[in-house]
N, C-alpha and C positions, 0 to 999 in steps of 0.2 A: 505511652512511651513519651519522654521528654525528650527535646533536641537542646535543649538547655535550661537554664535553672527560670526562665519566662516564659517558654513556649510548652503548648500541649496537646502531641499530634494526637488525633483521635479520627473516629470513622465519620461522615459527614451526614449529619440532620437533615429530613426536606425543608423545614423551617430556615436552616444556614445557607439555599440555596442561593438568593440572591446577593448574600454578602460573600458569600465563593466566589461565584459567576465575577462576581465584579472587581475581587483582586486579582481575576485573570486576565480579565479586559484591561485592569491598569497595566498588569505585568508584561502584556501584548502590545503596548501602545496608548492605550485609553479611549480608544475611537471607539464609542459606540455602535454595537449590533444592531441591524434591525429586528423590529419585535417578531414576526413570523419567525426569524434565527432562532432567537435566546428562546422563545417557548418550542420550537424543535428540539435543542439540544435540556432544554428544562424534562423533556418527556421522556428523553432518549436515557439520562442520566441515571446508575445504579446506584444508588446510595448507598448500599452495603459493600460496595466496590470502591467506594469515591472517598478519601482522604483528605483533611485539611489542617492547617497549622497553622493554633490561634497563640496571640498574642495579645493576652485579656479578650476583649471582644473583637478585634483585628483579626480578618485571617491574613496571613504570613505567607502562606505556602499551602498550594494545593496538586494533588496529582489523583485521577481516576483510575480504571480499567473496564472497557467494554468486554462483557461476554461472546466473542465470535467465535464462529467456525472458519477456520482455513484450508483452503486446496495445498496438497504437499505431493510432490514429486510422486505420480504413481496416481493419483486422484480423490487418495482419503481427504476429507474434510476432519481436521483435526481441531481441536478446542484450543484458542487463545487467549491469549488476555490482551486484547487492545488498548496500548496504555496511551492515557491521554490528561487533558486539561492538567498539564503539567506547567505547575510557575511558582517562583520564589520573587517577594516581595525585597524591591532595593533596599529599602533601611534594612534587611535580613541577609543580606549576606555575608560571608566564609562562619556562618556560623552552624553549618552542620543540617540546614532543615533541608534540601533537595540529597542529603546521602540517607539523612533519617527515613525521610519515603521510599525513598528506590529500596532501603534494604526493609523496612516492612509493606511495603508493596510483593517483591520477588519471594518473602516468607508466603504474604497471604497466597498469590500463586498458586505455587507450590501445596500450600495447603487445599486449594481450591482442585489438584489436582490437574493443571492443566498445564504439558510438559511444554509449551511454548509462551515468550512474551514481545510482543510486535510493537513497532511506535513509526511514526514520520517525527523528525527531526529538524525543530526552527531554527537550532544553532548544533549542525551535525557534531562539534568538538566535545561538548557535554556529553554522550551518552556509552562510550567505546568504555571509560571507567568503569561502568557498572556491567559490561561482557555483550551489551548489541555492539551488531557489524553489520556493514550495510548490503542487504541481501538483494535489493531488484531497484533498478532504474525506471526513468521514463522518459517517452523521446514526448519533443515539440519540437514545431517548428512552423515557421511564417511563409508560407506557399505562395510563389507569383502567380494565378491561375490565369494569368493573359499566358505564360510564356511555359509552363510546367503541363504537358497535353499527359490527357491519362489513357492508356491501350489497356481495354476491360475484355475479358474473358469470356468465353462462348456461353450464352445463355442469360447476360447480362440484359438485355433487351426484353427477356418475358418476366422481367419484375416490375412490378405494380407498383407506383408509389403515388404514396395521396398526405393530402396535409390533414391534421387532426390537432385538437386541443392536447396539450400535453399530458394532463388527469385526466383525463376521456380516455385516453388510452394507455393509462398505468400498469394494469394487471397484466394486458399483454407485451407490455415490452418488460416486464418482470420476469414473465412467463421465459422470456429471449434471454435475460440475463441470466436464472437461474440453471439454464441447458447449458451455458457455457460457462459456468462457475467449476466444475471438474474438472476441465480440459487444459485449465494453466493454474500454476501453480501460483501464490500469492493472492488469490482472486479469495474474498471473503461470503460467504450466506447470508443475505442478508436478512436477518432478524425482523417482526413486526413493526413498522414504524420505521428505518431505513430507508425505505420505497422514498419517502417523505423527502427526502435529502437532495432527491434529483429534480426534486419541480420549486426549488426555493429560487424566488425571482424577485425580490427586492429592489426596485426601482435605482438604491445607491448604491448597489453594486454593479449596475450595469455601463457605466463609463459611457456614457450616448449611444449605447447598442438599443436594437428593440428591445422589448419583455422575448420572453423564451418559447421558439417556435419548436414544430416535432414534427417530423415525416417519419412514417412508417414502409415498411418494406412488404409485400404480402406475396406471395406464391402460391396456386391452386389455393386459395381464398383462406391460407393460412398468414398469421405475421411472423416472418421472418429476419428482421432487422428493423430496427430504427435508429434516427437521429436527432439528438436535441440542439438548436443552434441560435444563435443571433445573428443578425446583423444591423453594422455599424454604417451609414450612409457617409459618404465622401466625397467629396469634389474639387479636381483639381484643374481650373484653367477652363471651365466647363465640364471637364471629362469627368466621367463618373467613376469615382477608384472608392468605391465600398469596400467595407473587412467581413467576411463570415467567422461568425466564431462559433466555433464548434466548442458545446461544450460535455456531448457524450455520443458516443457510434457504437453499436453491437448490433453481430449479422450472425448468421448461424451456416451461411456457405460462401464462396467465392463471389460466387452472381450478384448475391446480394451486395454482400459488402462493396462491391463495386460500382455498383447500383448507385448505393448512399454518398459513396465519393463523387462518382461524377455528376448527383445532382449539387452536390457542396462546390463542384469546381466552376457550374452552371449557371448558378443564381444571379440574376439579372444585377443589373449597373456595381457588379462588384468584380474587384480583379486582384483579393489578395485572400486568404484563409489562412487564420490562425489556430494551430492545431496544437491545444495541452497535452495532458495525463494522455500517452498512449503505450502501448507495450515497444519494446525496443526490435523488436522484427515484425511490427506492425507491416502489413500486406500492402498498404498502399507505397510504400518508397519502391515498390518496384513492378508498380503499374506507371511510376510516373516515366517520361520522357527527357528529365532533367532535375537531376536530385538534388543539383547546386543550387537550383533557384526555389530551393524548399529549405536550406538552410536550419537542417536537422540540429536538433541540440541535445545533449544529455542531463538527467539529472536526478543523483538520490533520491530515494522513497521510501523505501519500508527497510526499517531494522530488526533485525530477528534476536533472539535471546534464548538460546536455550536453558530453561530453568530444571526440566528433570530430564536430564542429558541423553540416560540408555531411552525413556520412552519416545524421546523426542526423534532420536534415528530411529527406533524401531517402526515409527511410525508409518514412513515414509519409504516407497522403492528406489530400487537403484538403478541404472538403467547398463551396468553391465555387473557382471557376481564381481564381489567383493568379499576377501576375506583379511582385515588389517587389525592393528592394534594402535589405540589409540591413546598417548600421555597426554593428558588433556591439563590446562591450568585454568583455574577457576577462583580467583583471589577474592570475588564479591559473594561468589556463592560456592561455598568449601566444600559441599557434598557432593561436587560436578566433580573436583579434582582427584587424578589419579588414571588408572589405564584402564579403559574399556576395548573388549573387544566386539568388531561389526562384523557381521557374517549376512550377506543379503545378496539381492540380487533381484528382478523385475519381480517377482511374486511377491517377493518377502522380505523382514528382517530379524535381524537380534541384534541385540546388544548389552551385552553385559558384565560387569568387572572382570577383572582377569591378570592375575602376576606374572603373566608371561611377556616376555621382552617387546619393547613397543615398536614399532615401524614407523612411527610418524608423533613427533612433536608440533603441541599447538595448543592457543589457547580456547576460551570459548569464543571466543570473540572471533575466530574464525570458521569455529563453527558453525556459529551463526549466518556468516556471510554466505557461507557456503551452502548452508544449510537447501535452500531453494533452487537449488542447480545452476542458478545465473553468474556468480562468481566462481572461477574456477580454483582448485588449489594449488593448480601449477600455477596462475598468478602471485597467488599470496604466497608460494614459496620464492618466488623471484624478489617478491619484496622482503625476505628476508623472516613471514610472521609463521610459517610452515617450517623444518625442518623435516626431513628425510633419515631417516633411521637404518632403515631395511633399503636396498636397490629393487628397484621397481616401485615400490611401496607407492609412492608420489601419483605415477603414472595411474595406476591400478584403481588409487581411489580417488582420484580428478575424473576421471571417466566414467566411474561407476556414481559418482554426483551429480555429473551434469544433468540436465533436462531438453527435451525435444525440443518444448518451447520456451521460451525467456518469461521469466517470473512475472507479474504485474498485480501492482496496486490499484484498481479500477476507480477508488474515491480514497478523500481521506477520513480521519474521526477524530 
């Protein structure tokens, strides 16, 4: 496929690896990887998934897809295409190469049979075009741990915790990740070689923190949580005001997880914790004593895209019966558009075409948002991207969407 009378997208060579890689790095910035990075994601990369667009020997533009599994409302782990190393080179632009890939990307998809397509988004405005909607958040935020006290839960006190090398003890806190990958929705399986991704500890990305430390959590001499962290030392006036920085936590019960926070709020000559990627009803905001002095924040994550529409809801439960009709618009991908009907409920679903009168106008793109339970559609009908059809209609399937817990992107790809 040409994107114009010079360019020539095609599938991507492991031979064209490094000349990829490296109009992505320019297209990101130009700052150099480090090497343990670039041969991680060099091993991780499907080649028969992975796209590029040359311009004679120049690539131009490049976009991949990882093979994942995803938790969906209900607990199936459904097949996606995790789209990524996506980038358009400067001298190439309004000339058509980042619409040429999205639309043979969502074909191969599609062909791939896999009714979902996921991405995180560097510049969120680009991608709402081609039908993603932003389906799950994530909280941070910078904890005063002098002044933010934590009230931990009964049984808190018979957790065991102990320091260990962080690859010394991989397989079992994988073990920990993998038990809680059903339980929330957005949470991905992670594939052979993913493991990899939580122990990368490059010296220049550490901003003056240590290398990357790991407590583990045990109960009756099982592991039940762990945490990977750094700390940043600091001193002010004398006093000693260090940063911990958390850069991953999974528990598998309350104790535990409590556990792990009040060893994070504990750590000697430090009095601030910086906390990323967390779910947005994440347990600790309301162990704390003061939520102001943790200065929670929000922020986009995972975009969802439904590519083959009826499997994509059918996939997934509902968490009260549903029965709507659905006018769906699909202008990037034509065979989404038209009216489906959903009929579901916690067991189960369907969904499938139907001429019968719609109850609910919307695009895919709100589908998608919605897709994971976290966006509601009585929201996005107040903004105006939902319409109401039928009475009640609205109600009916905002409710029967939502999910128990709040969606979450645990890493990114």
């Amino acid at each position: 496929m040409a994107t114009d009378l010079a360019t020539e997208l095609r599938v991507l060579r492991p031979d064209e690896w490094d000349t990829w890689y490296g109009h992505l790095m320019r297209a990101f910035g130009g700052v150099p990887e480090p090497a343990e990075e670039l041969e991680l994601y060099r091993s991780l990369t499907e080649y028969d998934r992975s796209l590029g667009v040359w311009d004679g020997e120049a690539c131009v533009g490049s976009a991949g897809a990882f093979s994942f599994r995803m938790t969906v409302p209900g607990g199936a782990l459904v097949p996606v295409a995790g789209v990524t190393m996506v980038g358009v080179a400067a001298t190439h632009r309004r000339r058509g190469v980042l619409t040429s890939m999205m639309r043979r990307q969502l074909d191969d998809v599609r062909t791939w049979g896999e009714p979902l397509a996921v991405l995180t988004a560097s510049e969120p405005g680009i991608y709402g075009r081609f039908g993603y909607g932003t389906a799950s958040f994530q909280l941070s935020a910078e904890i005063d741990t002098g002044r933010a006290v934590l009230s931990v839960p009964a049984g808190t006190d018979g957790v065991r915790l102990r320091y260990v090398a962080p690859a010394d003890v991989l397989d079992a806190c994988e073990a920990v990740y993998a038990r809680l990958v059903p339980g929330r929705p957005g949470m991905l399986a992670r594939r052979p070689g993913w493991e990899r991704l939580g122990l990368l500890d490059p010296e220049s990305l550490r901003e003056g923190a240590s290398p990357l430390q790991c407590v583990v959590a045990e109960r009756d001499g099982e592991v039940t949580g762990y945490a990977r962290y750094r700390v940043k030392p600091g001193w002010e006036s004398g006093v000693p005001e260090g940063t911990v920085v958390l850069d991953v936590l999974d528990a598998l019960d309350p104790a535990t997880d409590a556990a792990l926070w009040r060893f994070l709020f504990d750590i000697d000559l430090t009095s601030k914790l910086s906390v990323g990627n967390r779910p947005v009803d994440d347990a600790w905001q309301y162990l704390v004593s003061d939520i102001r002095r943790c200065l929670p924040r929000l922020q986009d994550t995972l975009y969802v895209r439904l590519v083959d529409l009826g499997a994509a809801l059918a996939a997934r439960t509902y968490q009260a019966p549903v029965d709507v009709v659905l006018e769906v618009e699909d202008a990037f991908c034509g065979w989404n558009t038209g009216r489906w009907r959903l009929s579901g409920d916690a067991k189960g679903a369907v969904c499938e075409r139907t001429s019968e009168a719609a109850d609910l106008a919307l695009s895919v793109r709100e589908l998608g948002a919605a897709y994971l339970g976290g966006v509601p559609l009585t929201a996005l009908a107040a903004a105006g991207r939902v319409r109401e059809l039928r009475g009640g209609a609205l109600a009916e399937a905002s409710v029967a969407f939502g999910s128990a817990v709040a969606p979450w992107l645990p890493h990114g790809f």
